[in-house]
C-alpha positions as CSV (number, residue, x, y, z in Angstrom):
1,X,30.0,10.5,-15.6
2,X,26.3,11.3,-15.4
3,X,24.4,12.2,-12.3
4,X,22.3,8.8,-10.8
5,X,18.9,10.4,-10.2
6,X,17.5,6.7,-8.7
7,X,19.2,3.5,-7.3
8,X,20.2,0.9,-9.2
9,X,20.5,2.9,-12.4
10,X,23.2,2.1,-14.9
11,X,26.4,4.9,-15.7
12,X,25.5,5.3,-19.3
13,X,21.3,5.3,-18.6
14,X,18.9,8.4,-18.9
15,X,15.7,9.4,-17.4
16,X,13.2,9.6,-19.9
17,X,10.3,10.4,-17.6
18,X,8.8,9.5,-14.7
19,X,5.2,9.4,-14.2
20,X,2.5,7.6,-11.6
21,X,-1.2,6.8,-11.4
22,X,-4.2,9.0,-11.4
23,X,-5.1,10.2,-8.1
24,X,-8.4,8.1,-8.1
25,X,-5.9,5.4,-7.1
26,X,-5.8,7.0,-3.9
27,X,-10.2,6.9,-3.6
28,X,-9.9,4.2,-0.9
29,X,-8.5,7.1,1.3
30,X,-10.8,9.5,0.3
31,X,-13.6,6.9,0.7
32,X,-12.0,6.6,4.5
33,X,-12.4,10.2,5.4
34,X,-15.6,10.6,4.2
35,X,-17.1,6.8,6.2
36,X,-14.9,7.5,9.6
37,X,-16.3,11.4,9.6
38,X,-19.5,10.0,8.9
39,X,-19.5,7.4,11.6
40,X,-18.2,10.0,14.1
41,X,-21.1,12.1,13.5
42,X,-23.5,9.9,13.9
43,X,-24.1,9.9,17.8
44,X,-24.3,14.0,17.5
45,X,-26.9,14.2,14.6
46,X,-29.3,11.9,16.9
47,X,-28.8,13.5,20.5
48,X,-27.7,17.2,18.9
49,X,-28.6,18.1,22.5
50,X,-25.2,16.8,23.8
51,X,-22.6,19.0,22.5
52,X,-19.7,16.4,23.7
53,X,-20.5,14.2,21.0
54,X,-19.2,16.4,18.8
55,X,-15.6,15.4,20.1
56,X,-17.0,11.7,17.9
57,X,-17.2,14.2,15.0
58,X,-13.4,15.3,15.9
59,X,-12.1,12.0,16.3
60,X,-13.6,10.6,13.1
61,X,-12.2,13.8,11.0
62,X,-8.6,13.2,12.6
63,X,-9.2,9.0,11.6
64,X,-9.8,9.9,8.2
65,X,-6.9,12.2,7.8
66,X,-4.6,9.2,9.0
67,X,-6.5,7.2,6.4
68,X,-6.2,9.5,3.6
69,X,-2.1,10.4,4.2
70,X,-1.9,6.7,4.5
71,X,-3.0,6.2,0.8
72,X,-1.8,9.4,-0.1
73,X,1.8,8.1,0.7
74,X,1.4,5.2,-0.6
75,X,0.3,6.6,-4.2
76,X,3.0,9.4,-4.1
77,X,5.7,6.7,-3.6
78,X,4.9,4.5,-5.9
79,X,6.2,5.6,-9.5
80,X,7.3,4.5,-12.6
81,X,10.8,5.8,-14.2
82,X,11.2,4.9,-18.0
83,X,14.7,5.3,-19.4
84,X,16.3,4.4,-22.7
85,X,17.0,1.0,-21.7
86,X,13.8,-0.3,-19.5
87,X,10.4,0.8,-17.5
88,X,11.0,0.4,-13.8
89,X,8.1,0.3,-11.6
90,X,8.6,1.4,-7.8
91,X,5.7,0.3,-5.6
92,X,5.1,1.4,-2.2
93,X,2.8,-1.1,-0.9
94,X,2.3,-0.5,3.2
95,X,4.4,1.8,5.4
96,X,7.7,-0.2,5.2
97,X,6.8,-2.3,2.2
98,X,7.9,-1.9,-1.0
99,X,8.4,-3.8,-4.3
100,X,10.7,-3.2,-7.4
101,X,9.7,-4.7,-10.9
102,X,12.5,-3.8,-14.4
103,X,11.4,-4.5,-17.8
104,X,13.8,-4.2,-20.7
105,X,12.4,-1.8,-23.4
106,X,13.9,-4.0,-25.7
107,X,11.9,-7.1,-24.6
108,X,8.4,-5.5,-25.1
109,X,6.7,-6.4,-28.0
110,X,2.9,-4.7,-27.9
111,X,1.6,-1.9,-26.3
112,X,-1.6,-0.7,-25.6
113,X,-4.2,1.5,-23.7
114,X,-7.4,1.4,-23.2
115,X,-9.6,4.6,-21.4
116,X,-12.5,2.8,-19.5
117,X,-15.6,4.5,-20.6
118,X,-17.0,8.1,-19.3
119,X,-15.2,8.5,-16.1
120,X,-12.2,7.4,-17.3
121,X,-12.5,9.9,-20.8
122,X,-13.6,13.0,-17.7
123,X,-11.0,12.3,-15.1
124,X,-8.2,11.7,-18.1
125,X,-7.2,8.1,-17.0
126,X,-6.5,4.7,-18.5
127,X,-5.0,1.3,-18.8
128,X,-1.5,1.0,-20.3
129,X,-0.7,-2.3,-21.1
130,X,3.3,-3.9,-22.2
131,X,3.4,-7.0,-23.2
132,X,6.3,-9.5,-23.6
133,X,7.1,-12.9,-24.6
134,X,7.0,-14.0,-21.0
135,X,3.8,-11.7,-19.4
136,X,2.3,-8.8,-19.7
137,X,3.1,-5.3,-17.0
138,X,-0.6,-3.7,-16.6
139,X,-0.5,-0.5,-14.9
140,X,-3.8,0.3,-14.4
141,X,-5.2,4.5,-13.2
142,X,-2.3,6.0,-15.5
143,X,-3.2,10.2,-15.4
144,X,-2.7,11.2,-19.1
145,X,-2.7,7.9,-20.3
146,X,-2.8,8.5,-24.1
147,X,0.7,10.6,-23.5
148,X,1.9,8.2,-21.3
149,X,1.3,5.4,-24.1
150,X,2.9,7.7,-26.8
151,X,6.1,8.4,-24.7
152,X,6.0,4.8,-23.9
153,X,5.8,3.9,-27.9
154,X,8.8,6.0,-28.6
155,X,10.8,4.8,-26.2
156,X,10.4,1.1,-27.1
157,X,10.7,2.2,-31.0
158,X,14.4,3.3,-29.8
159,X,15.5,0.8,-27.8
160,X,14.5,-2.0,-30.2
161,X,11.8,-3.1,-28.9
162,X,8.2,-4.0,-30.7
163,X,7.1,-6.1,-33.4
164,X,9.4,-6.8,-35.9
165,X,8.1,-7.4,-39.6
166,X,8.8,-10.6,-40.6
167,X,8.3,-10.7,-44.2
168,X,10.9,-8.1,-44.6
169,X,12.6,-10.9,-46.9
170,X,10.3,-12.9,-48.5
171,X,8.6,-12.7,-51.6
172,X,5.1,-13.2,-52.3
173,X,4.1,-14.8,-55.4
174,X,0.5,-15.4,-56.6
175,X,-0.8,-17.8,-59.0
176,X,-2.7,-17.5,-61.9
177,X,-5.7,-20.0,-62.1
């Protein structure tokens, strides 16, 4: 019997690969550091004579870090594990919160990306998009998106999944006028 590498995984199911969003997904931390630093200053850039202020500057640095681990762990805990037979999509969504969404491989019928414009071409991120017969998954800030969407393609090309051609058995006949 093969080794279970993640929870609710079936006996005869393998990893393909696991990947998770671009780190921009995280820019609401960043944007915290940057504003609570910034607000901490503030009181010792206009009386720079009082040196104690710059305990504000302290406090605001050590806010933003809690900000920024905050996101951070929220981005590093959320992932996405494709195997042979379906994408599964592990959010992290506060400290304790957490939410869990399967999609057969089988079930998918389009896939597509879609890079949004010149930051998205720089930083190497993009849209992935799976859609199905009952919804669509969108899982925006993917980092290497165009790899991600090939690896993705492959694995729904071998588990069945796709559009199917349905004039495999048909004939086509024209007339002559």
């Amino acid at each position: 019997m093969a080794k279970l590498e993640f929870s609710g995984q079936h006996a005869d199911e393998t990893v393909l690969f696991v990947f998770r969003q671009h780190i921009i997904a995280m820019r609401k931390g960043f944007y915290g550091l940057l504003i609570s630093f910034c607000l901490g200053s503030v009181p010792f850039l206009i009386w720079s004579s009082n040196v104690k202020l710059l305990w504000g500057s302290l406090i605001g640095l050590v806010l933003g870090f809690i900000i920024l681990f905050y996101h951070w762990m929220i981005w590093y805990f959320s992932i996405f594990i494709v195997t042979n037979e379906r994408i599964r999509q592990n959010s992290q969504r506060s400290l304790f919160g957490k939410s869990v969404i399967d999609l057969n491989l089988s079930k998918v019928q389009n896939i597509s990306y879609n890079i949004p414009g010149f930051v998205g071409e720089f930083l190497n991120f993009g849209t992935i998009v799976l859609q199905t017969i009952v919804g669509d998954m969108i899982i925006n800030k993917v980092s290497h998106c165009e790899r991600v969407y090939d690896a993705l393609s492959d694995a729904v090309h071998n588990a069945g999944g796709g559009q199917k051609d349905k004039f495999d058995n048909t004939e086509i006949i024209s007339r002559e006028e």
